[in-house]
Steps between C-alpha positions, in 0.01 A plus 500: 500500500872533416450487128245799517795669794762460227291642214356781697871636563671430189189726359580744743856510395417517115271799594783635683785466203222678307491760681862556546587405163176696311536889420109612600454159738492640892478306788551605902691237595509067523209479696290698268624258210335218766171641496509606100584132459192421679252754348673384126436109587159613601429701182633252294304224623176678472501751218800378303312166320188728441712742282658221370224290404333830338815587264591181416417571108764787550733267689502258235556761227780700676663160569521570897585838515132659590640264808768782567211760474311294760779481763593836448124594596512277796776654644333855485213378620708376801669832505119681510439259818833609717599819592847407568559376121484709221522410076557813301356358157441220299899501348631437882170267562617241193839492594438441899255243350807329336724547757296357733433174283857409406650584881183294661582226215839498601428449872261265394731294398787498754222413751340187496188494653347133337496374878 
């Protein structure tokens, strides 16, 4: 229960740099990030392997980047969901995609969760 705790904020707090650090990434406030965290988690747990199982041809080819592509969609998809976040277009989407992978990697990784 922790482990999912821990990873549920440090998402929140990825989404949240995004947002601040993102021209075209808006967000009302931390506990807005908390719910897009949820809604993202949720999306990419059910729709995220179907799109990925479907272009993996065009993942293989583009050596990981149709990846990028696929994040960046999640996250407007997310933004579609919420009223209280907003992506402007798919430039700010792929780089809130990105910032949200390195900063939850790097909390990742100051947190261990193994127990």
């Amino acid at each position: 229960m922790i482990k999912i705790i821990v990873k549920w904020l440090s998402s929140a707090v990825a989404i949240y740099a995004a947002a601040n650090f993102v021209p075209g990434i808006y967000l009302k406030g931390f506990g807005t990030a908390l719910v897009v965290a949820i809604v993202l988690g949720l999306i990419n747990t059910i729709i995220k392997p179907i799109l990925v199982f479907l272009s993996f041809p065009f993942i293989i080819l583009s050596l990981g980047l149709v990846l990028l592509v696929i994040n960046a969609a999640m996250l407007k998809l997310s933004a579609g969901l919420l009223s209280d976040f907003a992506v402007d277009g798919w430039i700010p989407a792929i780089l809130g995609s990105l910032v949200i992978t390195i900063v939850t990697s790097v909390l990742h990784s100051l947190v261990d969760t193994r127990s």
